[in-house]
C-alpha positions in Angstrom: 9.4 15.6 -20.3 11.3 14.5 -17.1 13.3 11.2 -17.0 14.6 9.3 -14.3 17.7 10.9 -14.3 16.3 14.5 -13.7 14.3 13.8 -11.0 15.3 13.3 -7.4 13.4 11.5 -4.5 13.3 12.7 -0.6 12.0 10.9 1.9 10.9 12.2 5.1 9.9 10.3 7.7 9.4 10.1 11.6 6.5 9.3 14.7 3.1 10.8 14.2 2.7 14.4 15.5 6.9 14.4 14.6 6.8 17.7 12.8 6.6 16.0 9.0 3.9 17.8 8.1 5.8 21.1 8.9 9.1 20.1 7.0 7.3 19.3 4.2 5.7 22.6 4.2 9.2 23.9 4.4 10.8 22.2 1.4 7.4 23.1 -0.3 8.2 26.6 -0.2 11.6 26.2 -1.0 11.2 24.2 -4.2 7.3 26.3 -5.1 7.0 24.6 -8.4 9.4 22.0 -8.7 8.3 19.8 -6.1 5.8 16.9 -6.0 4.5 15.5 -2.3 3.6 12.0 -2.0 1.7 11.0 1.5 1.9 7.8 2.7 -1.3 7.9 4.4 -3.2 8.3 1.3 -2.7 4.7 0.4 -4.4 3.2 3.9 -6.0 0.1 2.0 -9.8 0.4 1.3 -12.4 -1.2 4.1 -15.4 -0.7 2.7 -16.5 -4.2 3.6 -16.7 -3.5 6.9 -18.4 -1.3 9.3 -17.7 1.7 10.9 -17.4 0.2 13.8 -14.8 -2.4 13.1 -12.8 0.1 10.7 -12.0 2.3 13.7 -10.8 -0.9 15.6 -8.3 -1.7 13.1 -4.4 -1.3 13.4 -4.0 1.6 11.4 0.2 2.0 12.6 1.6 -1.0 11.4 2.8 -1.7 7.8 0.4 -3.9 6.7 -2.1 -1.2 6.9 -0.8 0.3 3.7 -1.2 -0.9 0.3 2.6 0.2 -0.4 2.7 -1.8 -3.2 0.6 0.3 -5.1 3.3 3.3 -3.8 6.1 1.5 -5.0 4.4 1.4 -8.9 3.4 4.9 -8.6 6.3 6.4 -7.4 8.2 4.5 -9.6 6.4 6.1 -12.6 6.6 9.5 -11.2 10.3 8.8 -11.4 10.1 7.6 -14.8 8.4 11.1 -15.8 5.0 9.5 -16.0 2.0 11.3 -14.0 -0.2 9.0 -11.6 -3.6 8.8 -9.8 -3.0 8.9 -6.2 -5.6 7.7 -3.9 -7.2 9.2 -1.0 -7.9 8.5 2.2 -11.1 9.6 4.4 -10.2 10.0 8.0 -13.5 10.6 9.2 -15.4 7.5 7.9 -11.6 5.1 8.1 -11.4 4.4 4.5 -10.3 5.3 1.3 -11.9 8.4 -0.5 -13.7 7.8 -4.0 -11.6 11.1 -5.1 -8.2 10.6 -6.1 -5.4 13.6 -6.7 -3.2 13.9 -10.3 0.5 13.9 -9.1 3.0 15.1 -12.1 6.5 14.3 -11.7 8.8 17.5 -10.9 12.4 17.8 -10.2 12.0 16.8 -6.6 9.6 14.4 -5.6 9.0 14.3 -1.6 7.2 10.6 -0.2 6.2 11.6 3.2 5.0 9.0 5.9 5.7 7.5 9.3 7.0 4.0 7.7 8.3 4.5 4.7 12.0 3.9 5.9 10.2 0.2 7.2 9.9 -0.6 3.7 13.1 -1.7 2.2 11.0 -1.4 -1.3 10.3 2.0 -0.9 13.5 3.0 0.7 15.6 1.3 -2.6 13.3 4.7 -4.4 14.5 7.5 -2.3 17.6 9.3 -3.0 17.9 11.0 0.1 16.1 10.1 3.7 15.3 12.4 6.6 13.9 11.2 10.1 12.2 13.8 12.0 12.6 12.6 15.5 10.3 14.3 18.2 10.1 13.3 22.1 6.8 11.2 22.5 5.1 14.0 24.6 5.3 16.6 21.8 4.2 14.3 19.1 0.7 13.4 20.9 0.0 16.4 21.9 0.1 17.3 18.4 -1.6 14.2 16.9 -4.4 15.3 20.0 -5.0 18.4 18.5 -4.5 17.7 14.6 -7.0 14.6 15.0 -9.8 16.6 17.3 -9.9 19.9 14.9 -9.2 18.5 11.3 -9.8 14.9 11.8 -13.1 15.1 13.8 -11.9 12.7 16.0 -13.4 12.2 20.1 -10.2 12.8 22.7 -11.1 9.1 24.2 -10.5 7.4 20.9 -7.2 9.4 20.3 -5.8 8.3 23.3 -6.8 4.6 22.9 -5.5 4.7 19.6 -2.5 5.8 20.9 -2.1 3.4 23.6 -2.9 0.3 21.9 -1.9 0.8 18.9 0.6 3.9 17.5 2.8 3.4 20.6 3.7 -0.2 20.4 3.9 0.5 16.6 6.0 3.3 16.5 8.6 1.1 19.1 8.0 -1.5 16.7 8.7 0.0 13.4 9.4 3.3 12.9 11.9 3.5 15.7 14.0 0.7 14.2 13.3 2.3 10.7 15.6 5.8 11.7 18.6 3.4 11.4 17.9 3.9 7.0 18.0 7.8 7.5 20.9 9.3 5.9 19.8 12.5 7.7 18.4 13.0 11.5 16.2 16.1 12.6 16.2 15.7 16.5 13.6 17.8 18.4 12.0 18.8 21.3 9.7 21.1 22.9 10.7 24.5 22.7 13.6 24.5 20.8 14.8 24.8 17.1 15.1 22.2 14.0 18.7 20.7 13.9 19.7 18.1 12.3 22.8 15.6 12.3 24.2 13.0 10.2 26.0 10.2 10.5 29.0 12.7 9.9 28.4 14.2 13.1 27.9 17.2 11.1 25.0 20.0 12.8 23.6 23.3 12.0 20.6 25.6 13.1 16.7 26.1 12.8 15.5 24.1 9.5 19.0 23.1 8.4 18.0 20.8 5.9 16.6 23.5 4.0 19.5 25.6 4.6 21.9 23.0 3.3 19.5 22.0 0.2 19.7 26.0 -0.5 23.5 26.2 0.2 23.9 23.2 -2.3 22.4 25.4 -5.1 19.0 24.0 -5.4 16.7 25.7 -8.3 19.6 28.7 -7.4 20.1 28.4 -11.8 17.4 25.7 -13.0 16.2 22.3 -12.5 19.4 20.7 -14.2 22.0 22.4 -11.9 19.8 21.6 -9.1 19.9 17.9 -10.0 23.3 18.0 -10.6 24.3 19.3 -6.9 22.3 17.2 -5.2 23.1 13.8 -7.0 27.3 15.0 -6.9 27.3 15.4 -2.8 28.1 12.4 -1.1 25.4 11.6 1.4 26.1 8.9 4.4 24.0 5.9 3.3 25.7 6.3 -0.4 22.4 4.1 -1.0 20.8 6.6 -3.9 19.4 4.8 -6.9 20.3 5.9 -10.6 
C-alpha cells in the first residue's frame, strides 16, 4: 500500500482551451500505470434544484462553482494511500452525473483544472505546479470546437459564455493564479511546448516531460522515481511532506 511519502502530487493548470488536456495525455503516457488524474471539473457543485434553464446561466468560471472542498478531502486521501469516489460532472444537462469514477492512489497523482492554483488549499497539496499559458485566440478556438463536438453545445452559447463569463474569470483568477506555478509552459499558435521557470531555465517541444524523464522517473521503479523528484529543488521550494 502507498503512503504519503511515496506518492507525489502535480498540478497542472492554465485558461480553458490552454492545452491541459493535451499535457495530461502526455504525462499519461509517460507514467502508463503509475499515474492517477484528478479533474477539477468533475466536482462543478450539483444544481439539480434548478432548471435547465437557469443552470446554463450560471457562472461556471469562478471558484465558487466548485465544491473544492470535497477535492481537498479526497485528494488528501489519495495521498494518504486511500482510494476515493470521484464525482462526475454532466456537461450536457449542467450538473453533476449520478456515476462516479474509483480513483486509486499511484506514485504520481496529477489534479488538473483551470483554478486550482486559486486555491491556496489545494495548492498547499501539490508538490509540483505547471501553468500552461496559451494566447486567448487559441484557447477559444479550441474550447469552440471541444464544446460543439463533445460537449453538444450551440456556437451562440459558447461565445456568450465566453464573453460574460470565462473571460472576465480567467483575468480574474486564473491569470493572477500563474504567480503559484513553479513551472510555466508558454504557447502559441503554431509553435512548440516550452517551458520556463523562474530559473530562466528553457528547453524544447513537451519539456516537462523531457525533464521528468531526464530526472529518472519510473527509469528503475516507483521508489527511485520518488526519490528524484522529491531531491530536485524546484523554485517555489513550497512541496508538502
Amino acid at each position: 500500500m502507498l503512503t504519503a511519502k511515496d506518492i507525489f502530487v502535480v498540478g497542472v493548470a492554465g485558461g480553458s482551451g490552454s492545452g491541459k488536456t493535451t499535457l495530461t495525455e502526455n504525462l499519461v503516457q509517460r507514467f502508463s500505470d503509475h499515474i492517477c488524474v484528478v479533474h477539477h471539473d468533475n466536482y462543478y457543485k450539483p444544481h439539480d434544484d434548478l432548471s435547465f434553464e437557469a443552470r446554463t446561466k450560471l457562472n461556471y468560471d469562478c471558484p465558487d462553482a466548485f465544491e473544492t472542498p470535497l477535492l481537498a478531502q479526497q485528494l488528501r486521501q489519495l495521498r494518504q494511500g486511500q482510494p476515493v469516489d470521484c464525482p462526475t460532472y454532466d456537461y450536457a444537462h449542467h450538473t453533476r452525473a449520478k456515476a462516479t469514477v474509483r480513483l486509486v492512489p499511484q506514485p504520481v497523482i496529477l489534479l488538473e483544472g483551470i483554478l486550482i492554483f486559486a486555491e491556496p488549499e489545494l495548492c498547499d497539496l501539490m508538490d509540483l505546479k505547471v501553468f500552461v499559458d496559451t494566447d486567448a485566440d487559441v484557447r477559444l478556438a479550441r474550447r469552440m470546437l471541444r464544446d460543439l463536438e463533445e460537449r453538444g453545445r450551440s456556437v451562440r452559447s459558447v461565445i456568450d459564455q465566453w464573453q460574460d463569463t470565462v473571460k472576465p474569470m480567467h483575468e480574474k483568477y486564473v491569470e493572477p493564479s500563474k504567480g503559484n506555478a513553479d513551472i510555466i509552459i508558454p504557447t502559441a499558435a503554431g509553435t512548440r511546448w516550452r517551458w520556463i521557470s523562474s530559473s530562466g531555465a528553457s528547453s524544447d517541444t513537451f519539456a516537462l516531460t523531457r525533464f521528468l524523464k531526464n530526472a529518472s522517473i519510473f527509469e528503475k521503479n516507483a521508489a527511485g522515481c520518488m526519490h528524484s523528484l522529491r531531491s530536485h529543488t524546484y523554485p517555489s521550494e513550497k512541496r508538502k511532506k
